[in-house]
C-alpha positions as CSV (number, residue, x, y, z in Angstrom):
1,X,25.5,-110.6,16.4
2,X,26.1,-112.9,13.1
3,X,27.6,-112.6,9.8
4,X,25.3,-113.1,7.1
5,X,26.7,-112.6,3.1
6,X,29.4,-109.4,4.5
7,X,26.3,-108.3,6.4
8,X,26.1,-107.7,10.2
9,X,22.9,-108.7,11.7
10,X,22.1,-107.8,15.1
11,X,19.3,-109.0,17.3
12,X,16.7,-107.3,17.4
13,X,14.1,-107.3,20.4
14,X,10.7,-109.0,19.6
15,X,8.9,-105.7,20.4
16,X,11.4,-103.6,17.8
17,X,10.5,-106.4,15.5
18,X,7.2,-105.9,16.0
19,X,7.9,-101.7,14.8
20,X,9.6,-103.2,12.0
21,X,7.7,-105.5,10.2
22,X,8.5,-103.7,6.8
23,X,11.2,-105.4,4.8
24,X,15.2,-103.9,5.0
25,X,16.3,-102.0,1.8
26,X,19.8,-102.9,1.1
27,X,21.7,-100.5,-0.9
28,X,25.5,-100.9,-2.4
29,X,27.2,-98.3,-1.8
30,X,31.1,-97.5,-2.7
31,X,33.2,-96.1,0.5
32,X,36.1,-93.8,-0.1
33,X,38.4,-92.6,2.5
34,X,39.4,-89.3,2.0
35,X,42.9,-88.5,1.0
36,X,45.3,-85.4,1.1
37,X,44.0,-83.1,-1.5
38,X,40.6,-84.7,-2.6
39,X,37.7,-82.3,-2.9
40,X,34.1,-83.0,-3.5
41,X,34.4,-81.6,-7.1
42,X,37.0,-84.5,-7.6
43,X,35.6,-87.1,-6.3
44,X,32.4,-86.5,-8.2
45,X,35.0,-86.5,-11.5
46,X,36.2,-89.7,-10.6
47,X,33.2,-91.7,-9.7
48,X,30.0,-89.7,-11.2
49,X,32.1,-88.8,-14.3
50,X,30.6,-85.3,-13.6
51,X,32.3,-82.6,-11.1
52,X,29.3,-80.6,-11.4
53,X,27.6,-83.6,-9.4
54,X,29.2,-83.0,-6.2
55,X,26.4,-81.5,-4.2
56,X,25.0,-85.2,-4.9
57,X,28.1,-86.7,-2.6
58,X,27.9,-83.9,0.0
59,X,23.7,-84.3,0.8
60,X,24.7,-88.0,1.1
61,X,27.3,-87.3,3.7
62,X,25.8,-84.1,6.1
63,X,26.7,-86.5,8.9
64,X,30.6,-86.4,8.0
65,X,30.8,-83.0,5.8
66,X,29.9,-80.4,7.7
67,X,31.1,-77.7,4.8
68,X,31.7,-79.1,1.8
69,X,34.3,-76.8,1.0
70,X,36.3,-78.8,3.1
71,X,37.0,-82.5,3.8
72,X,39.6,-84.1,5.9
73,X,42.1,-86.9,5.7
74,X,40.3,-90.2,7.2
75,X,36.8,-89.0,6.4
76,X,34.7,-91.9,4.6
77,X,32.5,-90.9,2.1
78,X,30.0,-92.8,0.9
79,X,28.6,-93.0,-2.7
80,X,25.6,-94.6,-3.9
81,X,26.5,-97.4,-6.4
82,X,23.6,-97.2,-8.8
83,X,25.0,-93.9,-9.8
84,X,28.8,-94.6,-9.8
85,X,30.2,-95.2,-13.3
86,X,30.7,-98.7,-14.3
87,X,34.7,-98.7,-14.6
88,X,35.2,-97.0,-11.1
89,X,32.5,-99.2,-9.5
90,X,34.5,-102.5,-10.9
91,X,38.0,-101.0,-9.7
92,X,35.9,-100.1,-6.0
93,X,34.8,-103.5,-6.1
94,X,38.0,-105.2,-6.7
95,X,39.4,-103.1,-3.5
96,X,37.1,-104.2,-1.0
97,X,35.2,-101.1,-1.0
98,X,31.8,-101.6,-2.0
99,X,29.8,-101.9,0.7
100,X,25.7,-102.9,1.5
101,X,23.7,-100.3,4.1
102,X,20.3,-101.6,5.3
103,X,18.1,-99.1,5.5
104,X,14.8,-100.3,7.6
105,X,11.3,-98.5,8.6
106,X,8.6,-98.5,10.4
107,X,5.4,-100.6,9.5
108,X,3.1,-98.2,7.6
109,X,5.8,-95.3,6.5
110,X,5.6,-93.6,3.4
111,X,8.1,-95.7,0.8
112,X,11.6,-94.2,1.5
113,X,13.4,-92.1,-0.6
114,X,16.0,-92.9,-3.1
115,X,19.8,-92.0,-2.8
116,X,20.6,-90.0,-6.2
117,X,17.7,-90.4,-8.3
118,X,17.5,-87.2,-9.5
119,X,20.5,-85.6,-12.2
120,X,22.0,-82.4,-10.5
121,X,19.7,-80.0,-12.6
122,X,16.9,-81.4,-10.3
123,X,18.4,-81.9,-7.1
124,X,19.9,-78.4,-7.0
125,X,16.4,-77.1,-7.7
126,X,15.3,-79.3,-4.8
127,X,18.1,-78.4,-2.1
128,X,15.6,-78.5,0.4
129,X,14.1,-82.0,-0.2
130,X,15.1,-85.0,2.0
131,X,17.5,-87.0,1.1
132,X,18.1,-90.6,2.7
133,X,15.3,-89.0,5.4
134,X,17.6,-85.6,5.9
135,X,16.7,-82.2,5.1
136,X,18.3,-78.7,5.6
137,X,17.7,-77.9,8.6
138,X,16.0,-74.8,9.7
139,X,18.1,-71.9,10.7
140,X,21.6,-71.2,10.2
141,X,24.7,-74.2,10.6
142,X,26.9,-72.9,12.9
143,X,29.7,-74.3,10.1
144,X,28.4,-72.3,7.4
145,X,29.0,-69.2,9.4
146,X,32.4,-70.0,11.2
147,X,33.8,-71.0,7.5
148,X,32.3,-67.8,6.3
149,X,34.2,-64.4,4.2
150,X,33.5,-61.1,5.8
151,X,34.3,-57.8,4.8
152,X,36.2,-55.4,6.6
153,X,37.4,-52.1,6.6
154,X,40.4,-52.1,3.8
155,X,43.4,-53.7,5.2
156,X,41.7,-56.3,7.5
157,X,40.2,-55.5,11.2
158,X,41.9,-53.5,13.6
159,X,43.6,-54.6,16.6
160,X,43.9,-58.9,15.6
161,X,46.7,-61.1,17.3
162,X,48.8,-63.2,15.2
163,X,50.2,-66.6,15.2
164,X,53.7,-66.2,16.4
165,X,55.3,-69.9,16.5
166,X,54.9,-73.7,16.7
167,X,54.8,-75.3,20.1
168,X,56.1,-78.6,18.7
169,X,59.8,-78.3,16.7
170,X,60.1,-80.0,13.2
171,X,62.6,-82.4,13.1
172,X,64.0,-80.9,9.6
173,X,64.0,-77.0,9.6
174,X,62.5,-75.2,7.7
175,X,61.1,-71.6,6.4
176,X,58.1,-69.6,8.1
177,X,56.8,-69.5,4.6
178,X,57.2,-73.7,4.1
179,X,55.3,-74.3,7.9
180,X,51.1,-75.1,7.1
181,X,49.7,-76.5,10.2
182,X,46.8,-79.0,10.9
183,X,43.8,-80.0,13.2
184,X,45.3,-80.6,16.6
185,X,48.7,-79.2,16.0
186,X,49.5,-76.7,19.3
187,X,50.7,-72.9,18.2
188,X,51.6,-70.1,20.3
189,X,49.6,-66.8,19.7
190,X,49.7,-63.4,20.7
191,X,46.2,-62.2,21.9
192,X,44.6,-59.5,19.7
193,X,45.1,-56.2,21.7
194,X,42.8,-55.1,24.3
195,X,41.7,-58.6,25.2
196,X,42.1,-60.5,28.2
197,X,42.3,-64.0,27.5
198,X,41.2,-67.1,29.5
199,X,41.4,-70.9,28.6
200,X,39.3,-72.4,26.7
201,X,38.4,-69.1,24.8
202,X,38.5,-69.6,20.8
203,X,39.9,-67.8,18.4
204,X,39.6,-67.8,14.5
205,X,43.1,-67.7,12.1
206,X,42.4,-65.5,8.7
207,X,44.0,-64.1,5.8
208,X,42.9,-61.0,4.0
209,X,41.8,-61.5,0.2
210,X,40.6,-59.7,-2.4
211,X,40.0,-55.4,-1.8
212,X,36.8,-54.6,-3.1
213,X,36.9,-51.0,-4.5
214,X,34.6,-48.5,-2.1
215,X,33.2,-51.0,-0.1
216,X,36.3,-52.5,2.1
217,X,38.5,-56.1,2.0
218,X,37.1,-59.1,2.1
219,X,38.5,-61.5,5.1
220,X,39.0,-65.2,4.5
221,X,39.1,-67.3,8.0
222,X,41.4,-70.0,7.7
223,X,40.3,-72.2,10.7
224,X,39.7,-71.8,14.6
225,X,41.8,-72.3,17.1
226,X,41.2,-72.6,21.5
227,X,43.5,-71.7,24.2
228,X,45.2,-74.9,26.0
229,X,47.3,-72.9,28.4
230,X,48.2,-69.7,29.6
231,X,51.6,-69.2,31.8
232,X,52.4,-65.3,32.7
233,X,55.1,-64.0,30.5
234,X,54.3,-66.6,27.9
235,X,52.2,-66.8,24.5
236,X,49.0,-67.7,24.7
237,X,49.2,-71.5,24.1
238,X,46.2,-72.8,21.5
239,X,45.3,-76.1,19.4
240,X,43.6,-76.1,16.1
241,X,40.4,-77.3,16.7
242,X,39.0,-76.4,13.2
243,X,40.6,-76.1,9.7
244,X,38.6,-74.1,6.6
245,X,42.1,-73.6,4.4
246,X,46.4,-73.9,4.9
247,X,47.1,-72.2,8.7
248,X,50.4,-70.8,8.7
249,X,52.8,-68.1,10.8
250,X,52.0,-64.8,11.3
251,X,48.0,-65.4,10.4
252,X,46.3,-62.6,11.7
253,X,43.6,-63.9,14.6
254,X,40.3,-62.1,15.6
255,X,37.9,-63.4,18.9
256,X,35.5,-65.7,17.4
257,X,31.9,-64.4,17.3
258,X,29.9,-66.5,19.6
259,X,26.5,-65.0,18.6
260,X,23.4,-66.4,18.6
261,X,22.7,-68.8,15.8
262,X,18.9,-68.8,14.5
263,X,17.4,-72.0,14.9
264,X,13.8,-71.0,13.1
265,X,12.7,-70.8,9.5
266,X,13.0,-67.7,7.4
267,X,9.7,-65.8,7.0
268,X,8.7,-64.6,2.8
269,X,8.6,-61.2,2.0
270,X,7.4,-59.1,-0.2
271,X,9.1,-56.1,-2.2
272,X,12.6,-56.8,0.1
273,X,15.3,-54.7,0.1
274,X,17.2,-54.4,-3.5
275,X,20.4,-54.9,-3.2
276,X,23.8,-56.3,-5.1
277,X,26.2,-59.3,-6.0
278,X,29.5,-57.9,-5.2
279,X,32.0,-60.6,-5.0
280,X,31.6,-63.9,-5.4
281,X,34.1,-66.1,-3.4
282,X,37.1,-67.7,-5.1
283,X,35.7,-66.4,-8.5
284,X,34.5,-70.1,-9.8
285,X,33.2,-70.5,-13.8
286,X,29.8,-71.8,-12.6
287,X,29.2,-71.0,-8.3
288,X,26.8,-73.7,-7.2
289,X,25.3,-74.4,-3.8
290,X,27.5,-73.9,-0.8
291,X,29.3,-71.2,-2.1
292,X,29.8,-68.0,-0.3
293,X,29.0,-65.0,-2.0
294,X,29.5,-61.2,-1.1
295,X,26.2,-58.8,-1.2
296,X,26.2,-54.9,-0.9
297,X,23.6,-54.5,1.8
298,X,24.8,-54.0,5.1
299,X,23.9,-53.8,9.1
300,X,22.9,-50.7,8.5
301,X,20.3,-52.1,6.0
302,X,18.5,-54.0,8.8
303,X,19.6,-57.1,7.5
304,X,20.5,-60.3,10.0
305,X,22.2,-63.4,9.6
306,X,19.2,-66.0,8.4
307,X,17.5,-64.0,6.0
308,X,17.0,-64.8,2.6
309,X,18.2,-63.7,-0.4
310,X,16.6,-64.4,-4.2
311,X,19.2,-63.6,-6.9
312,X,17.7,-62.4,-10.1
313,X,18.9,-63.0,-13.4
314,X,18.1,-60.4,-15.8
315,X,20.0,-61.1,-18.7
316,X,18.8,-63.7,-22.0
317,X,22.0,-65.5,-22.3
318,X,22.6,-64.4,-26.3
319,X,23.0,-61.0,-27.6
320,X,20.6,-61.7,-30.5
321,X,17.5,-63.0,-28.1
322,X,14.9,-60.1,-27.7
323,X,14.2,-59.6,-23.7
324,X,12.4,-61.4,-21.6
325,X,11.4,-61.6,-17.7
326,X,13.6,-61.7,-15.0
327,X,14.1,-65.0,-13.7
328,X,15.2,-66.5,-9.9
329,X,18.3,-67.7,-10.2
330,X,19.0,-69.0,-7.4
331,X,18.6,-68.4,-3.3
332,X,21.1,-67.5,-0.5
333,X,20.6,-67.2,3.3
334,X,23.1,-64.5,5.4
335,X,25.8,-66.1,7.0
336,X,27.6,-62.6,8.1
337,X,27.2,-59.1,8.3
338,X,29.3,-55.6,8.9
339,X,28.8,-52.3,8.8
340,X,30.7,-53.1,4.9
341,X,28.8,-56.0,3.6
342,X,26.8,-58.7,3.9
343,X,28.2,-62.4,3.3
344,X,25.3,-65.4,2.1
345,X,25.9,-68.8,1.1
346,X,23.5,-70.1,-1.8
347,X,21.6,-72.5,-0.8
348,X,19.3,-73.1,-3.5
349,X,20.6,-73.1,-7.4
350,X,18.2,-73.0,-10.3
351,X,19.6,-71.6,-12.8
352,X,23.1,-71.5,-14.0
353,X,24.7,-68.4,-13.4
354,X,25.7,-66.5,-10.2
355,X,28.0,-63.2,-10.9
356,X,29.2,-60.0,-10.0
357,X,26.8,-57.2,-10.3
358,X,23.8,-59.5,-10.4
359,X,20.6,-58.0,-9.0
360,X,19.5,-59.0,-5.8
361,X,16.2,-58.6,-3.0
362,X,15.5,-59.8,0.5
363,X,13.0,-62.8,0.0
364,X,13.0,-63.9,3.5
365,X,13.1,-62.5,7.0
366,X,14.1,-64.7,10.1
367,X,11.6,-64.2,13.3
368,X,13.3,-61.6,15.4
């Protein structure tokens, strides 16, 4: 291994150099560490000049973000540099943290394809396209799900456990109301009733959020959590193992649903099922892609987590504008459903506005 110009090179066997005789692509790229408190919506703001750019960052970093919702302290994010604006590029620079990734193929591939090339108006119309060779997958991330808002019957699901105490003691004391625990901090729990425990089962933390009227409360997880130990006439002793928002005492806990994830590709459909937006979660301006949004059909319906919903926007956008067609405004695939409601996340954006009450219709079927 040598140093060449803040490159590593590494040898490469004569018969891999023979499989990669086209010429490396080297691409500056600015490296951020993430921070307490930064959000994809920020960081966007401070390098792309645009927050609405974010989904740009996340597609770059599927191997790190799993949920773009949520990003942890020590994660490195990597930006392309052709696209970060010139002052914050200069100021990465300065740091250190502009970096070079080689990018090589093999003799005879199609040319690759570009980092950010495309303004957000295109690459949220083209969610499914590869970017720096990745694509969505086919199916349903396992992520998407866990992270996922359900509804339940109104005032949260019967029968949960709770999150009675810390197993480690802070140094300075403080209030039940003041404690927010992380990833790999150990809690004791009491088991949701009915249920016998063993180790290494997992459990999911939650708070209840907004009451949807006739239809039931929406449930917000808050992050996931595994049994370390179990001594009789003891709590249940757990570690966070996953975060989605602030974990605290006396979080309500539910089993988590180890169902089958589909690994296939929705099926189109014709004349689906009609259906409803009902809630859209944490009621942003403008929801874009990855956000979780609430829809009236429910297990009844026949509906399963993978299918695909096309959200149609029926409106002109100006009182004075005579009508016109109903457009597609944007696609989102099931993550959850109850005998309430059914939760998607969109998926594909292509026009600007997602809200309550907007009409909606099964597009897609997953194989069953």
């Amino acid at each position: 291994m040598a140093l060449f110009g803040g490159l590593l090179a590494f040898a490469v066997p004569r018969a891999a150099q023979a499989q990669e005789i086209v010429p490396a692509d080297t691409t500056k790229e600015v490296v951020h560490t993430v921070r307490k408190g930064d959000t994809l919506w920020d960081l966007a703001q401070t390098y792309l000049k645009d927050p609405f750019r974010w989904p740009e960052i996340f597609r770059r970093n599927t191997a790190v973000v799993e949920n773009p919702h949520w990003i942890y302290p020590g994660e490195v994010i990597r930006i392309s540099g052709s696209e970060v604006r010139a002052d914050a590029l200069s100021r990465a620079d300065s740091a250190g943290l502009v970096v070079s990734t080689i990018r090589t193929r093999p003799a005879g591939a199609a040319a690759e394809l570009t980092v950010f090339a495309s303004p957000l108006s295109r690459a949220a119309a083209t969610i499914g396209a590869q970017v720096v060779g990745r694509s969505r997958a086919p199916g349903v991330r396992r992520g998407e799900v866990e992270a996922a808002p359900w509804v339940d019957r109104s005032g949260g699901p019967r029968g949960a456990g709770r999150i009675v105490a810390s197993v480690d003691r802070p140094g300075i004391r403080t209030s039940t109301a003041e404690s927010r625990y992380q990833l790999n901090d150990r809690l004791y729990i009491e088991a949701p009733s009915g249920l016998r425990p063993r180790l290494g089962d997992r459990f999911i933390s939650y708070v209840l959020g907004k009451e949807i009227t006739e239809v039931g409360q929406v449930v917000i997880p808050t992050g996931i959590v595994r049994i370390e130990a179990a001594n009789a006439g003891q709590p249940l002793e757990v570690r966070i193992i996953r975060q989605f928002g602030e974990i605290r005492l006396e979080q309500a806990i539910l089993p988590l649903n180890e169902d089958f994830y589909p690994t296939a590709s929705a099926v189109q459909i014709a004349n689906g099922l009609p259906g409803k937006v009902l809630y859209v979660h944490r009621e942003p301006v403008l929801p874009s892609i990855q956000y979780y949004v609430v829809l009236s059909p429910t297990a009844g319906s026949g509906v399963h987590v993978g299918d695909e919903f096309s959200f149609i926007d029926e409106s002109t956008g100006r009182e004075d504008e005579r009508p016109a067609p109903p457009v597609r405004a944007a696609i989102g695939q099931v993550v959850r459903v109850t005998p309430y409601a059914t939760t998607a996340i969109i998926v594909n954006h292509t026009q600007p506005t997602v809200r309550d009450d907007m009409t909606v219709r099964l597009s897609a079927r997953m194989p069953r």
